[in-house]
PDB file with one MODEL, atoms N, CA, C and O in Angstrom:
MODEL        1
ATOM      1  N   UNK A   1     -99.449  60.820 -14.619  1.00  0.00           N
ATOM      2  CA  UNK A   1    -100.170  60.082 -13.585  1.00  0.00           C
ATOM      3  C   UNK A   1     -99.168  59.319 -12.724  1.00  0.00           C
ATOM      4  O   UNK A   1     -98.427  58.629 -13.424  1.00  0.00           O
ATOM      5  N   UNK A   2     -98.970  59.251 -11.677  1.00  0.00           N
ATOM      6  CA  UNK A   2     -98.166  58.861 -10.494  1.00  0.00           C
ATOM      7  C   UNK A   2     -99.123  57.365 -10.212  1.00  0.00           C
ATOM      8  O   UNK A   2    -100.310  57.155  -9.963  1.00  0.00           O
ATOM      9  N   UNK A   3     -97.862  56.465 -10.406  1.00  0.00           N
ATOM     10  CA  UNK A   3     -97.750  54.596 -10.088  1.00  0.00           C
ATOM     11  C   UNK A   3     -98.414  54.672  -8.621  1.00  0.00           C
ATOM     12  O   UNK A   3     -97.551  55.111  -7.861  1.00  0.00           O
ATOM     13  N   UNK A   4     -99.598  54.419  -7.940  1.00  0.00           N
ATOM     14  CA  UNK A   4     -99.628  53.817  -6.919  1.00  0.00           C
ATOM     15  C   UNK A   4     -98.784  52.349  -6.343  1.00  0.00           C
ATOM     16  O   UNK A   4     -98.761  51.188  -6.750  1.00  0.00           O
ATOM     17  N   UNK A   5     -98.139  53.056  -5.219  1.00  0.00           N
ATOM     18  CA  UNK A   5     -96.724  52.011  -4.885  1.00  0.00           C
ATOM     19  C   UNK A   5     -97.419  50.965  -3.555  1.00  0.00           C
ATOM     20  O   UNK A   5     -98.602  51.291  -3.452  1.00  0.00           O
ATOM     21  N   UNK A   6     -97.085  49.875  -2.561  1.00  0.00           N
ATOM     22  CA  UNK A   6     -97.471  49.662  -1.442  1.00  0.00           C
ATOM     23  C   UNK A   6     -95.993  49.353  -0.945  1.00  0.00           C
ATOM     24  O   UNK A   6     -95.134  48.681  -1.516  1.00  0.00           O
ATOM     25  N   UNK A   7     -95.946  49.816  -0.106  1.00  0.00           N
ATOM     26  CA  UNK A   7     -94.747  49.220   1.207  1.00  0.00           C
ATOM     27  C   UNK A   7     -94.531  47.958   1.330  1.00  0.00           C
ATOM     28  O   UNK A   7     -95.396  47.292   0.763  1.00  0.00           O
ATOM     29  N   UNK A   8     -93.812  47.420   1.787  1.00  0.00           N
ATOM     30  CA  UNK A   8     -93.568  46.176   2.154  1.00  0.00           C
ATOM     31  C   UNK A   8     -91.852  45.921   2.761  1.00  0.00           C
ATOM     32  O   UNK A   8     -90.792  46.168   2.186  1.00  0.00           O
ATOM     33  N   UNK A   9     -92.123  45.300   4.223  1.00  0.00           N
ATOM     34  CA  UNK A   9     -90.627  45.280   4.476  1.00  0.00           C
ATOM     35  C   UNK A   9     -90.064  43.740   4.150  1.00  0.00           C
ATOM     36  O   UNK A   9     -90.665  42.726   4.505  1.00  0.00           O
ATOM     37  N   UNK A  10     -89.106  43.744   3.589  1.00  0.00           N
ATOM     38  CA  UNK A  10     -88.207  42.950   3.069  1.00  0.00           C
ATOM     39  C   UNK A  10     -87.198  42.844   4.112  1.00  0.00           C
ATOM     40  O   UNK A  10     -86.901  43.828   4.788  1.00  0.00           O
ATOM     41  N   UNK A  11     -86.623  41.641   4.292  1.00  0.00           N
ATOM     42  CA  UNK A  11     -85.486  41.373   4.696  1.00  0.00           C
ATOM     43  C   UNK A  11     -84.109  40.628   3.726  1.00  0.00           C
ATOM     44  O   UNK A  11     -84.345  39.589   3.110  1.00  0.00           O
ATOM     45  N   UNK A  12     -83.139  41.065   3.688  1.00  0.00           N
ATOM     46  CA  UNK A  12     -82.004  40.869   3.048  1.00  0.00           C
ATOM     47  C   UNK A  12     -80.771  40.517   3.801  1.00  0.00           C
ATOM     48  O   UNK A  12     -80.472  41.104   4.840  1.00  0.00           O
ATOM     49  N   UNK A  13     -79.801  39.230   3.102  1.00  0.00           N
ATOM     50  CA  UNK A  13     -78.748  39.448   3.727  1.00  0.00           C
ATOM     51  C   UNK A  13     -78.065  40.795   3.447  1.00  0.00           C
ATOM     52  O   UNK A  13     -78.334  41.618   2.572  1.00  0.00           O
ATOM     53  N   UNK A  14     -76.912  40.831   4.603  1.00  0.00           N
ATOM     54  CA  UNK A  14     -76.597  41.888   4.674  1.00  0.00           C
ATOM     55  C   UNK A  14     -75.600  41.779   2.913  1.00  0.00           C
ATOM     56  O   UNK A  14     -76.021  42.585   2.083  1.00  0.00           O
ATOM     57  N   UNK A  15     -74.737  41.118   2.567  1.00  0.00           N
ATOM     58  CA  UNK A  15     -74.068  40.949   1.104  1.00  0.00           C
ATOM     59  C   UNK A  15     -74.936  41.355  -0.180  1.00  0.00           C
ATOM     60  O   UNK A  15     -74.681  41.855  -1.276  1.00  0.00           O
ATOM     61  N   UNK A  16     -76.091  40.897   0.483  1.00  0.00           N
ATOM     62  CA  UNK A  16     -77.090  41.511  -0.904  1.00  0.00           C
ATOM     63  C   UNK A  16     -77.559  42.701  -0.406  1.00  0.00           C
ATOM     64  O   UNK A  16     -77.732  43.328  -1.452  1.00  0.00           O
ATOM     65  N   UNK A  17     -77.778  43.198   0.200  1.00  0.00           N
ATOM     66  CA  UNK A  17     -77.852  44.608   0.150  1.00  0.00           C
ATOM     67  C   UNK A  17     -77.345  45.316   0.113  1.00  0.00           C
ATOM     68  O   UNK A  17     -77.801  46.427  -0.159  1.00  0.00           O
ATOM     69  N   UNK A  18     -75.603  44.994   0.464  1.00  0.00           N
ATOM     70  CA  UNK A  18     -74.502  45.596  -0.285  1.00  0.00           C
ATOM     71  C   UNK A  18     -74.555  45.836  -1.901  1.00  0.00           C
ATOM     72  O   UNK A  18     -74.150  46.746  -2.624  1.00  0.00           O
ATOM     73  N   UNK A  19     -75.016  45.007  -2.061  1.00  0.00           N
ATOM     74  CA  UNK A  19     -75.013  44.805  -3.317  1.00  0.00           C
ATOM     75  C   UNK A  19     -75.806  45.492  -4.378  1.00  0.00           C
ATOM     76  O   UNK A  19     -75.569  45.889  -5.518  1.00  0.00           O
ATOM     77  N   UNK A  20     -76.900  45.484  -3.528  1.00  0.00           N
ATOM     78  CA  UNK A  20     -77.930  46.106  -4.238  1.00  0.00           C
ATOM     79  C   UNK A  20     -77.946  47.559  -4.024  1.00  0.00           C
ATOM     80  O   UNK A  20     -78.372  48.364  -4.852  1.00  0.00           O
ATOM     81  N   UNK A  21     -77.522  47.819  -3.021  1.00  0.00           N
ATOM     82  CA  UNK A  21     -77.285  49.637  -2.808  1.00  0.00           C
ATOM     83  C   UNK A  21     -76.207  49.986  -3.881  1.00  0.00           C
ATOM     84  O   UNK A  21     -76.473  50.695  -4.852  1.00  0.00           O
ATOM     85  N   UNK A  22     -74.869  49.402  -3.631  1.00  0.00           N
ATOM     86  CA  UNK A  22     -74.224  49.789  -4.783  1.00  0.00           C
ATOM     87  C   UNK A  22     -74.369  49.653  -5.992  1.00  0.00           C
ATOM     88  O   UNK A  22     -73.403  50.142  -6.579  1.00  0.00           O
ATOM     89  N   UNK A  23     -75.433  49.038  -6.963  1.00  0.00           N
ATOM     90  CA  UNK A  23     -76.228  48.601  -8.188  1.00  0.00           C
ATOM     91  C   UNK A  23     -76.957  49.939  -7.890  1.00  0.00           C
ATOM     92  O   UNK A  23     -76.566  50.602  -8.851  1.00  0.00           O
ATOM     93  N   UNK A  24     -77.561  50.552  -7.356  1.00  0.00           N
ATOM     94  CA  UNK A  24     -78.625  50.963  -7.061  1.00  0.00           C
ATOM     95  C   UNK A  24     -77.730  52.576  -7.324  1.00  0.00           C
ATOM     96  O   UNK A  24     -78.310  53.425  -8.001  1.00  0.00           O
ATOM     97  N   UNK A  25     -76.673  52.812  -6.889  1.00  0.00           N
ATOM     98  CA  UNK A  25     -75.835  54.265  -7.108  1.00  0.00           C
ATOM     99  C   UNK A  25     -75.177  54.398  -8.265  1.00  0.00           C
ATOM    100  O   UNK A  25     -75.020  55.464  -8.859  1.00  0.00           O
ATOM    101  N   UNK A  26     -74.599  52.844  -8.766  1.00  0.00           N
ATOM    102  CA  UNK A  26     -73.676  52.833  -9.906  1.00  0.00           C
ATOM    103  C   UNK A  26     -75.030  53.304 -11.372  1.00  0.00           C
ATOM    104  O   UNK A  26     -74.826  53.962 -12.391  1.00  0.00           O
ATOM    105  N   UNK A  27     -76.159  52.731 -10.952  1.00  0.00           N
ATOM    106  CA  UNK A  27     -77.286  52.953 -11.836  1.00  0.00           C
ATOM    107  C   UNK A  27     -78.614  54.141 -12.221  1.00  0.00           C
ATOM    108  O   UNK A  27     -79.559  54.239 -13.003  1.00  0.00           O
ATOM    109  N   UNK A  28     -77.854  55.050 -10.921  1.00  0.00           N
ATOM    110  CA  UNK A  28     -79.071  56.133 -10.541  1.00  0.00           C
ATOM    111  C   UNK A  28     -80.643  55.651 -10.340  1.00  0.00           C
ATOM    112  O   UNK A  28     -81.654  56.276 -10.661  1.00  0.00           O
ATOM    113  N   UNK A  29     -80.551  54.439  -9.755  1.00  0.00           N
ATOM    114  CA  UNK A  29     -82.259  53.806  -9.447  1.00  0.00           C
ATOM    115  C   UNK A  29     -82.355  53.598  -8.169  1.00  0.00           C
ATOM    116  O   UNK A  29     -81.373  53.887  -7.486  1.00  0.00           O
ATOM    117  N   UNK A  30     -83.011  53.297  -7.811  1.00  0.00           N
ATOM    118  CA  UNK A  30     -83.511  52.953  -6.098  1.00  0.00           C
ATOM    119  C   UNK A  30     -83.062  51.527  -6.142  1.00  0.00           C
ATOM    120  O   UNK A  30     -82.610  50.851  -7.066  1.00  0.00           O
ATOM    121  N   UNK A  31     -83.304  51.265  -4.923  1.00  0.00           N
ATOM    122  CA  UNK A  31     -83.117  49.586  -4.262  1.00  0.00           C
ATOM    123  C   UNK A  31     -84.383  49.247  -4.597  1.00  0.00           C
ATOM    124  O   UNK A  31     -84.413  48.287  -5.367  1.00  0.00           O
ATOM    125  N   UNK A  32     -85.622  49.765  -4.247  1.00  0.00           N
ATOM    126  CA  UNK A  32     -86.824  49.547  -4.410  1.00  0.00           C
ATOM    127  C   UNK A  32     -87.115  49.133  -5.786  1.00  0.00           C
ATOM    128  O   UNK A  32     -87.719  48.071  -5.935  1.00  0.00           O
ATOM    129  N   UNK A  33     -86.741  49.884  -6.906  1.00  0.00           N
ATOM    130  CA  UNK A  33     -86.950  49.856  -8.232  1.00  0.00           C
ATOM    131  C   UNK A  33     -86.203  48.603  -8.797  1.00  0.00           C
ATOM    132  O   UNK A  33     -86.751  48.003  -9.722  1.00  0.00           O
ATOM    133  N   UNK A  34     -84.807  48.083  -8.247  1.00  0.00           N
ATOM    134  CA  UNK A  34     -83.928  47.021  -8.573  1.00  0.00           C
ATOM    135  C   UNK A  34     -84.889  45.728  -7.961  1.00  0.00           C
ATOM    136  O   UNK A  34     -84.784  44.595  -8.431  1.00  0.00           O
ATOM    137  N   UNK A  35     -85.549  45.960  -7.186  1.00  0.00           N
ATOM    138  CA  UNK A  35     -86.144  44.785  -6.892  1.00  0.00           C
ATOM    139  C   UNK A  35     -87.563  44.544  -7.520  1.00  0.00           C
ATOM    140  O   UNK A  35     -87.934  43.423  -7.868  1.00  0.00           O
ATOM    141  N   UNK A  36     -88.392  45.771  -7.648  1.00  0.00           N
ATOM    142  CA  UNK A  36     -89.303  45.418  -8.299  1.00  0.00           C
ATOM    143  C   UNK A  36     -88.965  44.831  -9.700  1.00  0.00           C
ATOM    144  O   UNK A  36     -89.780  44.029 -10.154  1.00  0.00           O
ATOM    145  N   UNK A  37     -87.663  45.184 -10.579  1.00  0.00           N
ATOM    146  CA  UNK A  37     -87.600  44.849 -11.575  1.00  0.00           C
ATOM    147  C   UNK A  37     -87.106  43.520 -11.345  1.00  0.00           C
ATOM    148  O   UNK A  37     -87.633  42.774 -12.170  1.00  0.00           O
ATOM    149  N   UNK A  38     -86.292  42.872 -10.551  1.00  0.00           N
ATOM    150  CA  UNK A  38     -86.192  41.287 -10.244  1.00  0.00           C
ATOM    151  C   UNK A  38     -87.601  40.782 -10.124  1.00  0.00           C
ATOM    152  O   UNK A  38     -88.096  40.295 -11.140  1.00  0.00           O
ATOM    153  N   UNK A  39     -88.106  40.816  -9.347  1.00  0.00           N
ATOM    154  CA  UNK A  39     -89.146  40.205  -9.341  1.00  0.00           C
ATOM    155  C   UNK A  39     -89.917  40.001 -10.352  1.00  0.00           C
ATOM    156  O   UNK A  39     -90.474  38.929 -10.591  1.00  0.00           O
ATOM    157  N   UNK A  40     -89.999  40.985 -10.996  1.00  0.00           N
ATOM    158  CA  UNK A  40     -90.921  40.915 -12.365  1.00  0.00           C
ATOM    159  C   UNK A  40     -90.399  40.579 -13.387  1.00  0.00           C
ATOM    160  O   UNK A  40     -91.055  40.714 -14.420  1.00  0.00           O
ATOM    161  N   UNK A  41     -88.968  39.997 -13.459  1.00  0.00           N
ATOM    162  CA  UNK A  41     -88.423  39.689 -14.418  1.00  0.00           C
ATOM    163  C   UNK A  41     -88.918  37.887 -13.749  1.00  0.00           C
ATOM    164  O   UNK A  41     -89.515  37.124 -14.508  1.00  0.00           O
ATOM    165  N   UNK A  42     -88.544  37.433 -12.242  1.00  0.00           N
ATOM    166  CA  UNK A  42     -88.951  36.406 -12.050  1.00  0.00           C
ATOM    167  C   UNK A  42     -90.290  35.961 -12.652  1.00  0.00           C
ATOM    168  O   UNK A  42     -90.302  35.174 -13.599  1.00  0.00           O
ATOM    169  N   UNK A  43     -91.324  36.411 -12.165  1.00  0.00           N
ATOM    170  CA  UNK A  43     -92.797  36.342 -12.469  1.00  0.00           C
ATOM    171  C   UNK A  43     -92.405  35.912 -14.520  1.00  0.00           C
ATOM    172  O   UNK A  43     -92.631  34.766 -14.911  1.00  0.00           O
ATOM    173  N   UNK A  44     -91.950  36.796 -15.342  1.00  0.00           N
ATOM    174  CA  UNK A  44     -92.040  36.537 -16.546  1.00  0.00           C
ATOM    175  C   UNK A  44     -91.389  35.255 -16.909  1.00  0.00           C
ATOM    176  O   UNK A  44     -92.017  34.449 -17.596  1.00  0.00           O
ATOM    177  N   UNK A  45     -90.145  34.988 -16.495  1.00  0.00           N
ATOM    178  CA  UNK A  45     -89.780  33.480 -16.138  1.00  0.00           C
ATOM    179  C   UNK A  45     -90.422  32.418 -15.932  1.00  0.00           C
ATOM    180  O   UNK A  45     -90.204  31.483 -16.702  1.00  0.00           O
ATOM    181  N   UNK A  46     -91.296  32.262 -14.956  1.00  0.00           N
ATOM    182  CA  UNK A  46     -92.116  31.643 -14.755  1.00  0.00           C
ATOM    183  C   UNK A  46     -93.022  31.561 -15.810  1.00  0.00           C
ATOM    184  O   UNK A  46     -93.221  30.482 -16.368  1.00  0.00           O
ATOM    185  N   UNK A  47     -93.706  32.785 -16.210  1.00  0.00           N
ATOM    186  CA  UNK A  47     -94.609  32.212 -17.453  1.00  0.00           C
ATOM    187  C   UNK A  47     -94.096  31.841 -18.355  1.00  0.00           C
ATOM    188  O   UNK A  47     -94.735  31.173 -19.168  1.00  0.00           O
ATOM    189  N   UNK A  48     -92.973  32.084 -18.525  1.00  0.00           N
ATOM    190  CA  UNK A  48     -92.366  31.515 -20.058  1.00  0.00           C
ATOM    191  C   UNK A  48     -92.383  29.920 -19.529  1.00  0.00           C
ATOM    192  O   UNK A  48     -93.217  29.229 -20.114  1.00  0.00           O
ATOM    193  N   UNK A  49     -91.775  29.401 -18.753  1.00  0.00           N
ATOM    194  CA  UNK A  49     -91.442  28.645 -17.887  1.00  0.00           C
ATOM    195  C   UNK A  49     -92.926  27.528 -18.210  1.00  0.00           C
ATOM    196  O   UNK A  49     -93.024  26.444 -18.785  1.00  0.00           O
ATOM    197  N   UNK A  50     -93.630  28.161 -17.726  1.00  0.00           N
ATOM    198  CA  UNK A  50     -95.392  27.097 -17.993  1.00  0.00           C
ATOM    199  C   UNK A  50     -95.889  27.385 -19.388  1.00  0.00           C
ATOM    200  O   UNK A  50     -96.719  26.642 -19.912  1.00  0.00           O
ATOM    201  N   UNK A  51     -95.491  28.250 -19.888  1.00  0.00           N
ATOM    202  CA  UNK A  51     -96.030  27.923 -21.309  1.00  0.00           C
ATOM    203  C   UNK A  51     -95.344  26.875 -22.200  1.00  0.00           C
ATOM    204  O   UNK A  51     -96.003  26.520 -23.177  1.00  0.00           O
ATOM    205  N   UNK A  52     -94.318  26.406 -22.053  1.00  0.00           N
ATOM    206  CA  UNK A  52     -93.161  25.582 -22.139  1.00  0.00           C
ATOM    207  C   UNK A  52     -94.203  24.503 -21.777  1.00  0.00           C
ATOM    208  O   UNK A  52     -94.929  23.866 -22.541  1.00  0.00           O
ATOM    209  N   UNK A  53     -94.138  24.465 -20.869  1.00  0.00           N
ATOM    210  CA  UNK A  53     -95.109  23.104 -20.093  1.00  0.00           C
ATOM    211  C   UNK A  53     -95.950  22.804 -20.746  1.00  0.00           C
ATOM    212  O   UNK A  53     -95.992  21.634 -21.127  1.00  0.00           O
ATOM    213  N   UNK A  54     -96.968  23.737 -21.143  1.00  0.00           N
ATOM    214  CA  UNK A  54     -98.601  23.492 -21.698  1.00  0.00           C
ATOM    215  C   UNK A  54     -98.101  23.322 -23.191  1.00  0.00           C
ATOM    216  O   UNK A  54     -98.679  22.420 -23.797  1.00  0.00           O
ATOM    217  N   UNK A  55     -97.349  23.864 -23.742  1.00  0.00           N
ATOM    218  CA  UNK A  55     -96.673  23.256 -25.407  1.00  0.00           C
ATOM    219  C   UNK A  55     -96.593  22.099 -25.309  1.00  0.00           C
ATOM    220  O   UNK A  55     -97.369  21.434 -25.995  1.00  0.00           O
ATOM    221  N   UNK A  56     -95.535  21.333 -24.334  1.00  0.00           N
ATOM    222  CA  UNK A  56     -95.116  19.895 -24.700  1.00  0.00           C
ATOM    223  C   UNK A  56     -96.061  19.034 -23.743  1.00  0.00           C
ATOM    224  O   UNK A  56     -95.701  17.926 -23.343  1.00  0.00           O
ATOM    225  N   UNK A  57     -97.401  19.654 -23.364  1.00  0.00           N
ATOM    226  CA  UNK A  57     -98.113  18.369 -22.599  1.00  0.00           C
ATOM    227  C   UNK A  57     -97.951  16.877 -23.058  1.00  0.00           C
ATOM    228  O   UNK A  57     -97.595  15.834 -22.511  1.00  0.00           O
ATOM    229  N   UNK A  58     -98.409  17.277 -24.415  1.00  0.00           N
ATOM    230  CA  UNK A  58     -98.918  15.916 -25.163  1.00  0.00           C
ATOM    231  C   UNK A  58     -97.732  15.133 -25.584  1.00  0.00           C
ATOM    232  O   UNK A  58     -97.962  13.982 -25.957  1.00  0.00           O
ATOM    233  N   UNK A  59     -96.430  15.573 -25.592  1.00  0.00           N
ATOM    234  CA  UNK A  59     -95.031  14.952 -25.729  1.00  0.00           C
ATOM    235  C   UNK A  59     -95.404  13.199 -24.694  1.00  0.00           C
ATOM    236  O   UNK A  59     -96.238  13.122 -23.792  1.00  0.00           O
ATOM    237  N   UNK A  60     -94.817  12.418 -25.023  1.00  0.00           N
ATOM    238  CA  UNK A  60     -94.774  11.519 -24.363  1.00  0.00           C
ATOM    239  C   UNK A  60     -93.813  11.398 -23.280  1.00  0.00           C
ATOM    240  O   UNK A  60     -92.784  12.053 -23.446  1.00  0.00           O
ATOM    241  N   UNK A  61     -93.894  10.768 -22.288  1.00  0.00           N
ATOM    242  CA  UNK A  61     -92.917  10.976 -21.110  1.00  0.00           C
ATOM    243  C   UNK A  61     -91.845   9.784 -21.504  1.00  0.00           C
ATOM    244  O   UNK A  61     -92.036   8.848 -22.281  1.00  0.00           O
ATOM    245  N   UNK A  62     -90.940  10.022 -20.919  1.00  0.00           N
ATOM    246  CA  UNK A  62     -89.936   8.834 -20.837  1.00  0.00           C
ATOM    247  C   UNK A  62     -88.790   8.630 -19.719  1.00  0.00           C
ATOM    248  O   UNK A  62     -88.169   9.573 -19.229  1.00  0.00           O
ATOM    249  N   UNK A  63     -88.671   7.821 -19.517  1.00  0.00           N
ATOM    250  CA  UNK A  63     -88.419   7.124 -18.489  1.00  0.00           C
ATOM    251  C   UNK A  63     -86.517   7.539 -18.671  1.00  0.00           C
ATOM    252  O   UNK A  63     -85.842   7.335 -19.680  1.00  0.00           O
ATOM    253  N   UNK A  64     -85.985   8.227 -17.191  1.00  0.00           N
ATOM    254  CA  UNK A  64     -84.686   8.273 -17.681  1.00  0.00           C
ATOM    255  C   UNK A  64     -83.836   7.085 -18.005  1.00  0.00           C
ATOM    256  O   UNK A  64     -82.916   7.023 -18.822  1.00  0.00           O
ATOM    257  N   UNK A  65     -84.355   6.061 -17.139  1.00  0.00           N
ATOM    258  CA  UNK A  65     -83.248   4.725 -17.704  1.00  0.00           C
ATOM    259  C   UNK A  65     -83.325   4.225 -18.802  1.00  0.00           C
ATOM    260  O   UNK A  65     -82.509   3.352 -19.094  1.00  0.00           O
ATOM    261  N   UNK A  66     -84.563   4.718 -19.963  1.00  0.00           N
ATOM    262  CA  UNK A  66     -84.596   4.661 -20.855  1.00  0.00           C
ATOM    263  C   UNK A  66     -83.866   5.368 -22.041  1.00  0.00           C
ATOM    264  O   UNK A  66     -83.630   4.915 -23.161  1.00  0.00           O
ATOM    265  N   UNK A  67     -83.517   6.800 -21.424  1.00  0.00           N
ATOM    266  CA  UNK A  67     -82.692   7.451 -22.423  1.00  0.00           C
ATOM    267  C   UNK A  67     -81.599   7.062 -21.623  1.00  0.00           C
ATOM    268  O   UNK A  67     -80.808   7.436 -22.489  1.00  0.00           O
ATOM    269  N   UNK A  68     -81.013   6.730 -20.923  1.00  0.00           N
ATOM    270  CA  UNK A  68     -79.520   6.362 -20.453  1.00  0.00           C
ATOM    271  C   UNK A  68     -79.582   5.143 -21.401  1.00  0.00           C
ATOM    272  O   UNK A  68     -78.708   5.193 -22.267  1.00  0.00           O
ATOM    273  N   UNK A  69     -80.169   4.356 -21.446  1.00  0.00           N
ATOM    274  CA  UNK A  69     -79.995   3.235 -22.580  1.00  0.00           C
ATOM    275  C   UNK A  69     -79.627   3.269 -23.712  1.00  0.00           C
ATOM    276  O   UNK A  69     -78.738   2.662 -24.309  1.00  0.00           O
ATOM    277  N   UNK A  70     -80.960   4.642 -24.260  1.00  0.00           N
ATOM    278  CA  UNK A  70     -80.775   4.897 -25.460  1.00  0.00           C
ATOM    279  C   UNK A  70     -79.143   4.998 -26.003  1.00  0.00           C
ATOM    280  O   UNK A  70     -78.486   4.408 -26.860  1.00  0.00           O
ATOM    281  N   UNK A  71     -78.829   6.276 -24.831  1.00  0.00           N
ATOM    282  CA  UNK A  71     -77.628   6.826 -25.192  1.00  0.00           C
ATOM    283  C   UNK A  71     -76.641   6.058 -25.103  1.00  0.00           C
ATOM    284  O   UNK A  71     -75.659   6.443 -25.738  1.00  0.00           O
ATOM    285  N   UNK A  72     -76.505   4.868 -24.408  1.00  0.00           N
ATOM    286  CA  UNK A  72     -75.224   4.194 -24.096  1.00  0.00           C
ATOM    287  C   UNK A  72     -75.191   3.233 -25.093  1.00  0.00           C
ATOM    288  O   UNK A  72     -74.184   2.530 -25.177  1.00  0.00           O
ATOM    289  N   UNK A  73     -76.424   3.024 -26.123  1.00  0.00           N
ATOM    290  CA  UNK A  73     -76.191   2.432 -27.266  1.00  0.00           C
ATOM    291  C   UNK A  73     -76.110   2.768 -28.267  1.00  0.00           C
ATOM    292  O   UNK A  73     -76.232   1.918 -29.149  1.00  0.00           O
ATOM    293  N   UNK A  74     -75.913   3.896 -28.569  1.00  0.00           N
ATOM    294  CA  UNK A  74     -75.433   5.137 -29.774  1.00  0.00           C
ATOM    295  C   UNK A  74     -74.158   5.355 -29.350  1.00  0.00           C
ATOM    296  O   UNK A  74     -73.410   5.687 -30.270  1.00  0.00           O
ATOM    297  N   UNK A  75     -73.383   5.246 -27.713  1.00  0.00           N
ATOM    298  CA  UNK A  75     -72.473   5.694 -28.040  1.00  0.00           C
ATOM    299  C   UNK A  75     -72.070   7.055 -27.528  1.00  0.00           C
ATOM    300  O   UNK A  75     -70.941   7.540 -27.465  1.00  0.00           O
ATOM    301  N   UNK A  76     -73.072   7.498 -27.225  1.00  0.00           N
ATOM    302  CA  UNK A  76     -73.621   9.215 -26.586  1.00  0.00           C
ATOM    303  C   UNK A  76     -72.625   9.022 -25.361  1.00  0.00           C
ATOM    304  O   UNK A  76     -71.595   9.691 -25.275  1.00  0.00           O
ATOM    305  N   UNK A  77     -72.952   8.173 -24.521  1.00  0.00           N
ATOM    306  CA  UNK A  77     -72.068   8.167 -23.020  1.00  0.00           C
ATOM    307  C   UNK A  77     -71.318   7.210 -22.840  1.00  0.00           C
ATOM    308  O   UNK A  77     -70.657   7.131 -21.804  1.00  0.00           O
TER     309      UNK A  77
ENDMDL
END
């Protein structure tokens, strides 16, 4: 069964698309395929990223001049 794909034009500096063409020959993949896989590696980032978040909701917040305190009275800094 064949991936239904959609178009979309992108713009790139010109260094990254150096870049990515030659990634793209050294690897036998498309430019197209190097980017869909960035992106979707971004997107998974991100969720890891907020699930992180929704774990430590209930953590208490703290105040950085509070851990600069902490630490400068342990000795830490």
């Amino acid at each position: 069964m064949k991936t239904l794909t959609k178009r979309a034009t992108v713009y790139l500096e010109p260094d990254m698309h150096r870049v990515l063409k030659i990634k793209a020959a050294e690897t036998s993949r498309s430019v197209s395929d190097l980017v869909n896989e960035a992106v979707r590696q971004s997107f998974v980032d991100d969720a890891e990223d907020l699930a992180v978040f929704e774990e430590r909701a209930d953590e208490p917040l703290l105040a950085f001049e509070d851990v600069l305190k902490d630490l400068k009275s342990r000795g830490r800094i």
